[in-house]
C-alpha positions in Angstrom: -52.5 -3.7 -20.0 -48.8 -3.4 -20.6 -46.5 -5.9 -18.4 -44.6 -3.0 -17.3 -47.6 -1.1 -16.2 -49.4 -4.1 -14.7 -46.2 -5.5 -13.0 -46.1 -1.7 -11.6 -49.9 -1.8 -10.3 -49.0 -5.2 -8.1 -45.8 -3.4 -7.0 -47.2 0.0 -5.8 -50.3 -1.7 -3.9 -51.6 1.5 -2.3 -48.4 3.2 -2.1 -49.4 4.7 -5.6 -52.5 6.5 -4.0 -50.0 8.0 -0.9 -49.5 11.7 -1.7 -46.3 12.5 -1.5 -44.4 13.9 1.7 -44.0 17.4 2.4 -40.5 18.9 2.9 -41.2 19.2 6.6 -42.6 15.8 6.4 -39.7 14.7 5.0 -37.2 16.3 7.5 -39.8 15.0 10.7 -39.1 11.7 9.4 -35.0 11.9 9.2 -35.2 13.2 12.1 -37.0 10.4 14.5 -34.1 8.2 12.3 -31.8 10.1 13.9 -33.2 10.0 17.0 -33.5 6.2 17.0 -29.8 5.8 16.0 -29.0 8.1 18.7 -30.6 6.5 21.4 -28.8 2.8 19.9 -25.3 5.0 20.4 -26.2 6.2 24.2 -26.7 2.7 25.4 -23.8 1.6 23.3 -21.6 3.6 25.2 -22.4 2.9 28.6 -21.5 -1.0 27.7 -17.5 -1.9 28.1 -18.8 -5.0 25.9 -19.9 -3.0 23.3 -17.2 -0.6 23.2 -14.5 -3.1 23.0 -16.4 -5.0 20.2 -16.3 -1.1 18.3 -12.7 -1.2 19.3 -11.8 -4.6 17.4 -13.6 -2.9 14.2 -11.3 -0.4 14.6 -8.2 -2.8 14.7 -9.8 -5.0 11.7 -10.2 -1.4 9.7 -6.6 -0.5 10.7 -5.3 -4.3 9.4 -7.2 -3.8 6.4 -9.9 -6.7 6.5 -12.6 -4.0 6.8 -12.8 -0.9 5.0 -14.8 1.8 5.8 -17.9 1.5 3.5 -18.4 -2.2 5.7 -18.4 -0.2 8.7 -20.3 3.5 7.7 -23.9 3.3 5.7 -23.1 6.4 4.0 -19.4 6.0 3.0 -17.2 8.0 0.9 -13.9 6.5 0.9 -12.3 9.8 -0.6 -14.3 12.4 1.8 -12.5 14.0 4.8 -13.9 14.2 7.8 -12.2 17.4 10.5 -9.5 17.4 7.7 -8.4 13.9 7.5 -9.7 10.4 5.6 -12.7 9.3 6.5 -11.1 6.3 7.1 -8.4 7.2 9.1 -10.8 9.5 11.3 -13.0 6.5 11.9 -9.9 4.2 13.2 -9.3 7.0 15.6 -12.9 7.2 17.1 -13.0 3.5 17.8 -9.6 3.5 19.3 -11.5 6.2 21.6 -13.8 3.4 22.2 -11.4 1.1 23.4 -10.4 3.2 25.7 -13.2 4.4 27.0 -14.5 0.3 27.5 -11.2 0.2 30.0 -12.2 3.1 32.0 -15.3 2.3 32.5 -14.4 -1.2 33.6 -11.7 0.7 36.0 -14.6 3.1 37.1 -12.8 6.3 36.5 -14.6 7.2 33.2 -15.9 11.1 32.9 -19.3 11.8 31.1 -17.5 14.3 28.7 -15.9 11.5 27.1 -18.7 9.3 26.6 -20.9 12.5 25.4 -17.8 13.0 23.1 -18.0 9.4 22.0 -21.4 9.4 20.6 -21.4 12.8 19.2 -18.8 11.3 17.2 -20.9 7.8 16.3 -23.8 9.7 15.6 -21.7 11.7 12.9 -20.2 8.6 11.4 -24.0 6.7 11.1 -22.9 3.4 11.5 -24.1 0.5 9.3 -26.6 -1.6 10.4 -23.9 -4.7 10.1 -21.9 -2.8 13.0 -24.7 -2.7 15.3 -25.7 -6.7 14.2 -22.1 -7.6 15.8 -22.4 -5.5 18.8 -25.4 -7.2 19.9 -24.6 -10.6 19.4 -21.4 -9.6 21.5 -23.7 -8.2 24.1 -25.8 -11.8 23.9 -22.3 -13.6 24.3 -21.2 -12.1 27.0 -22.1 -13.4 30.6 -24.7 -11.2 32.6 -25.8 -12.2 36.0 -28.1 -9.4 36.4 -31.0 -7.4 33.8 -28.6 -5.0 32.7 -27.5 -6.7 29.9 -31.6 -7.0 29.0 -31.9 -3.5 29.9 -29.2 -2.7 27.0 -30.7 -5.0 24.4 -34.0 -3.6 25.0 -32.7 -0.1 24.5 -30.6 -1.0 21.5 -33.9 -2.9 20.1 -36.0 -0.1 21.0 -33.8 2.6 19.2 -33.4 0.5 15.7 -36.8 -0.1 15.8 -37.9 4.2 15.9 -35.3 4.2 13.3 -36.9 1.7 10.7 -40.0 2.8 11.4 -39.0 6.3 9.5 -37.1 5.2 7.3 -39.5 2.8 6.0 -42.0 5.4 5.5 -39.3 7.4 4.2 -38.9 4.6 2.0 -42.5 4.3 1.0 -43.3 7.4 -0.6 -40.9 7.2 -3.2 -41.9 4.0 -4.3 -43.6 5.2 -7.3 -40.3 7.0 -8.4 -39.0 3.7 -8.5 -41.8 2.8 -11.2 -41.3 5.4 -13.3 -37.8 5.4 -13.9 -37.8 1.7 -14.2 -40.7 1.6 -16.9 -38.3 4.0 -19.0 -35.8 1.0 -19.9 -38.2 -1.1 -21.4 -35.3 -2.5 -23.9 -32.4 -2.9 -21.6 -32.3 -6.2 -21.3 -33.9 -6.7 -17.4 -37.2 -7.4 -16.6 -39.4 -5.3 -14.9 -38.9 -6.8 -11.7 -35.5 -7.0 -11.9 -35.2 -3.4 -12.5 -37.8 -2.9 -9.9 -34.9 -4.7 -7.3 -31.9 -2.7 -8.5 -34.3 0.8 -8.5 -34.9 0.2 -4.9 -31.9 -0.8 -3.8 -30.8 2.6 -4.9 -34.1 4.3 -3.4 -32.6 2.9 0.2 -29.0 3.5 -0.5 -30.4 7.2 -0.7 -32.4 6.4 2.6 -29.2 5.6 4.2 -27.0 9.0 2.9 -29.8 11.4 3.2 -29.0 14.7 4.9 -31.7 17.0 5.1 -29.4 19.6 6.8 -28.1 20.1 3.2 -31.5 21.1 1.8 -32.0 18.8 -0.8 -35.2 17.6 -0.9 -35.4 13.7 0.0 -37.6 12.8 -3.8 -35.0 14.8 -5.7 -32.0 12.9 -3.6 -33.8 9.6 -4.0 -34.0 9.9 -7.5 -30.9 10.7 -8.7 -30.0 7.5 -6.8 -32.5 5.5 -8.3 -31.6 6.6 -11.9 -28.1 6.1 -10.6 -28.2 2.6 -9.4 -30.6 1.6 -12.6 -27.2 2.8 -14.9 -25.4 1.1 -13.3 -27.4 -2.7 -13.3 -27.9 -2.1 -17.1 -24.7 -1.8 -17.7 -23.3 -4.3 -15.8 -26.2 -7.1 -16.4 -27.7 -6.5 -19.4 -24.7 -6.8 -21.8 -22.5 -9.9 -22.4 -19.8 -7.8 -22.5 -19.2 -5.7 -19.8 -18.5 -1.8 -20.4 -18.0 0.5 -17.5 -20.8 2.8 -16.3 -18.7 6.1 -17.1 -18.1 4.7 -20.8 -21.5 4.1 -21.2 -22.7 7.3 -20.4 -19.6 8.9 -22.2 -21.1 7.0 -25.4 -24.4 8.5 -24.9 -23.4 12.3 -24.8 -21.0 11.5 -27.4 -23.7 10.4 -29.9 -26.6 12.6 -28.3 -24.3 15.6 -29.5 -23.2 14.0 -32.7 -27.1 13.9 -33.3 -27.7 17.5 -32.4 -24.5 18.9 -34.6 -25.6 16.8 -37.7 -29.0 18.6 -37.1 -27.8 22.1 -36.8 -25.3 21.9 -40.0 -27.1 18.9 -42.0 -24.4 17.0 -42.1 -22.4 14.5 -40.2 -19.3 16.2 -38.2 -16.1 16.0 -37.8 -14.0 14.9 -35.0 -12.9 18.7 -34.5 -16.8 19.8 -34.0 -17.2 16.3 -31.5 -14.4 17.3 -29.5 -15.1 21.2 -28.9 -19.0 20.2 -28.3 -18.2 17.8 -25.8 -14.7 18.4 -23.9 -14.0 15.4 -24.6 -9.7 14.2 -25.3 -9.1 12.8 -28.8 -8.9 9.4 -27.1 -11.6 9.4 -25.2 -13.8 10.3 -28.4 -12.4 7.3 -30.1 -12.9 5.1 -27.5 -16.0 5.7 -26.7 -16.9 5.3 -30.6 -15.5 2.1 -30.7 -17.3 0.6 -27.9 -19.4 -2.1 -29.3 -23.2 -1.2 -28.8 -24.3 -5.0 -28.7 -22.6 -8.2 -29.2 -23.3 -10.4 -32.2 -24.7 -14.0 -31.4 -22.5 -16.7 -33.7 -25.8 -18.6 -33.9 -27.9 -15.7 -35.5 -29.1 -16.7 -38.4 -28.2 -15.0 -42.2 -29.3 -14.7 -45.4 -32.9 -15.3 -46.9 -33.5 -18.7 -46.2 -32.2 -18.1 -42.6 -30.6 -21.8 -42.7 -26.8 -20.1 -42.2 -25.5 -18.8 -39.2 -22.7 -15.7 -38.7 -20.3 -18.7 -37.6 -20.0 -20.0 -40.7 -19.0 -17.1 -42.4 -16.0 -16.5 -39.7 -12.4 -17.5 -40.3 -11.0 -19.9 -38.0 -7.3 -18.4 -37.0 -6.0 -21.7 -36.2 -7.2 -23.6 -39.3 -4.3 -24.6 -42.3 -4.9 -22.6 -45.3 -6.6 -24.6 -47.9 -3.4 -24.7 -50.3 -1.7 -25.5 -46.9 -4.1 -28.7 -46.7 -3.7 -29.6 -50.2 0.6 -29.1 -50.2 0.0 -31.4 -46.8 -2.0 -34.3 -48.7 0.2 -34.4 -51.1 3.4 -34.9 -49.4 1.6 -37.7 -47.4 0.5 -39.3 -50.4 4.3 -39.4 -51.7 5.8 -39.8 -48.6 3.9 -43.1 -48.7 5.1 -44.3 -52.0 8.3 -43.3 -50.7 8.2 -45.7 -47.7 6.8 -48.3 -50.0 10.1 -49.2 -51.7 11.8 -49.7 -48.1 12.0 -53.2 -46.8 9.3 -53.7 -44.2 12.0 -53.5 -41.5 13.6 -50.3 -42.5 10.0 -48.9 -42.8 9.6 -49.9 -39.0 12.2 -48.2 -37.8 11.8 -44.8 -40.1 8.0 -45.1 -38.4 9.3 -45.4 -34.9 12.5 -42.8 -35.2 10.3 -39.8 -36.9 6.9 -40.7 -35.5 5.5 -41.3 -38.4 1.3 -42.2 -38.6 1.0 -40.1 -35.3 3.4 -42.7 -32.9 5.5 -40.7 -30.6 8.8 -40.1 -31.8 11.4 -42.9 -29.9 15.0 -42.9 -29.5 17.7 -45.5 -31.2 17.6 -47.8 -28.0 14.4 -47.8 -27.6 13.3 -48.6 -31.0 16.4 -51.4 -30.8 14.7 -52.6 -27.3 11.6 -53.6 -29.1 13.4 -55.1 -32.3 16.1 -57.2 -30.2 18.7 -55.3 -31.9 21.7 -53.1 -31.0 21.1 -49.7 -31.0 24.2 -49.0 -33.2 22.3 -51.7 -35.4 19.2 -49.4 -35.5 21.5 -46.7 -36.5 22.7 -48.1 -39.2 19.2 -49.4 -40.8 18.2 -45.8 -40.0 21.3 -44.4 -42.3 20.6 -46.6 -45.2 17.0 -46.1 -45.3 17.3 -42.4 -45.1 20.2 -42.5 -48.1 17.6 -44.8 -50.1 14.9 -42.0 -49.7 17.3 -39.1 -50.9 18.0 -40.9 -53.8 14.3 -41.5 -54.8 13.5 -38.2 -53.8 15.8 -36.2 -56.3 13.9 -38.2 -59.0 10.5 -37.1 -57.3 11.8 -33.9 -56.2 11.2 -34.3 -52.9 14.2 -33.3 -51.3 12.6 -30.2 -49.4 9.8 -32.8 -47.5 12.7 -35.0 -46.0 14.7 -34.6 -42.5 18.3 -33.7 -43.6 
């Protein structure tokens, strides 16, 4: 058996035998999630705790340390909600909440506002994250009586109706997951890594679903699922990283290049690409240009296989080779030069010009470590230097030395 196949045998247990849900299956089941996340909303606002925690989510979304995709399981940062930004619309609604929290401590709060409040929260389907920091707020904060208890038990009691359906919401698309997963077989994941990124898509879709839209739960999960398996192949399976939209650009690009090269038996031309695709000039050539795989340095070459690509790549920073060989030369002369010096004067040419890799030094130092003057120094200097321009002209070295 295949890894792929076996690898999806252990995954799918008995889910693989479940026939699939119905479309009023499917709607029963969004439904009770709805209902549980209802009843979580109800007995959050009753709670002046739990309203005024909502109400610092608010502030932290209005300062900009949350955003809302923290704060909504089904965020679309550029979708409008009763004609304004999601996120804005949001910030409103839990200012509402913090204002509620101080009526209800004052005892003057009306039931149209807290009906009003959890319409809205049920439209805005908090993430799970929100309701984590509620209750540990509610756990915090001092209770002397079982009303606190009563509250936790309702909040428990409403996330757990919702899991419940979703899980089984969950369940039966599991084998979706499988088959678009063992359709990548080359993308550089394993299995069960594309098994992980296939469902984290199947539950994103778990989390958006709307079956007042009438799309069909399978067909919404697995756009998702194909959606988040794009996505982790592009980002994990290449050294290099090329965005998700490229990729995809690449692969109409070529799938039509294919199909025109087909129907005229030749290659075509970038006029043909451009009318068969939509595509802008620069969007064709960039998306040609993008490298389908990187090459390794280390891969080997050649028929004995004993070279690698590295060796056969210039090195930008490396001297030319006529540059190494002008370079040893003047060296080699330069030395010949210095031998005719007294040892003294060939000291202090050393020290002055860092010669033989010492770091250059100035007249007083050079004089510091000789005991000498540094107007001495200078003058050893000056004669040395007039000895090696003499010399030179016979050598005709005179563009090697410091003028």
């Amino acid at each position: 058996m295949a890894p792929g196949r076996e690898g999806a045998s252990l995954y799918l247990g008995g889910f693989g035998r479940r026939p699939a849900l119905t479309r009023e299956e499917e709607i029963a089941l969004a439904r009770r999630i709805e209902e549980g996340e209802a009843a979580i909303v109800r007995a959050l606002v009753g709670s002046p705790v739990a309203l005024r925690e909502l109400a610092t989510i608010g502030e932290e979304l209005a300062a900009h340390k949350l955003r809302a995709r923290n704060v909504l399981r089904a965020a679309d940062e550029e979708e409008d909600v009763a004609g304004e930004p999601i996120e804005a619309w949001l910030i409103a609604l839990l200012e509402r909440a913090g204002t509620l929290a101080e009526a209800l401590e004052a005892g003057r709060s009306r039931r149209r506002d807290r009906d009003a409040l959890a319409s809205g929260l049920e439209r805005a389907r908090l993430h799970r994250r929100v309701f984590d920091r509620v209750v540990d707020a509610l756990r915090a904060a001092p209770a002397s009586d079982g009303a606190a208890r009563a509250l936790l038990q309702a909040i428990e009691d409403g996330r757990r109706t919702a899991d419940l359906a979703r899980a089984e919401l969950v369940a039966s698309c599991l084998p979706l997951v499988v088959r678009y997963a063992t359709r990548y077989p080359r993308a550089g994941l394993s299995f069960h890594d594309l098994i992980q990124e296939g469902n984290i898509g199947l539950l994103r879709a778990a989390d958006k679903f709307d079956f007042r839209r009438g799309v069909r739960f399978r067909t919404y999960a697995a756009w998702w699922i194909k959606q988040q398996l794009a996505r982790a192949i592009s980002d994990q399976a290449q050294t290099i990283r090329v965005p998700v939209h490229m990729v995809e650009s690449r692969r109409k690009l070529l799938r039509e290049r294919r199909a025109l090269a087909q129907e005229h038996g030749r290659e075509p031309d970038g006029d043909e690409l451009l009318e068969r695709t939509g595509f802008s000039q620069a969007k064709v050539e960039l998306a040609l240009g993008l490298a389908p795989a990187p090459l390794s340095l280390d891969a080997p070459v050649g028929e004995d296989r004993e070279a690698r690509v590295g060796d056969f790549v210039p090195d930008p920073s490396a001297p030319a080779p006529d540059e190494q060989v002008d370079e040893g030369r003047m060296r080699a002369q330069a030395k010949r030069l210095l031998d005719e010096l007294t040892p003294r004067e060939q000291d202090v040419l050393r020290c002055r010009f860092g010669l033989d890799g010492a770091p250059e030094r100035t007249l007083a130092e050079i004089g510091a470590s000789m005991s000498l003057s540094r107007e001495r120094i200078r003058q050893i200097e000056a004669i040395a230097l007039r000895k090696l321009r003499a010399r030179s002209k016979q050598m005709q070295l005179d563009s090697y030395l410091v003028q």
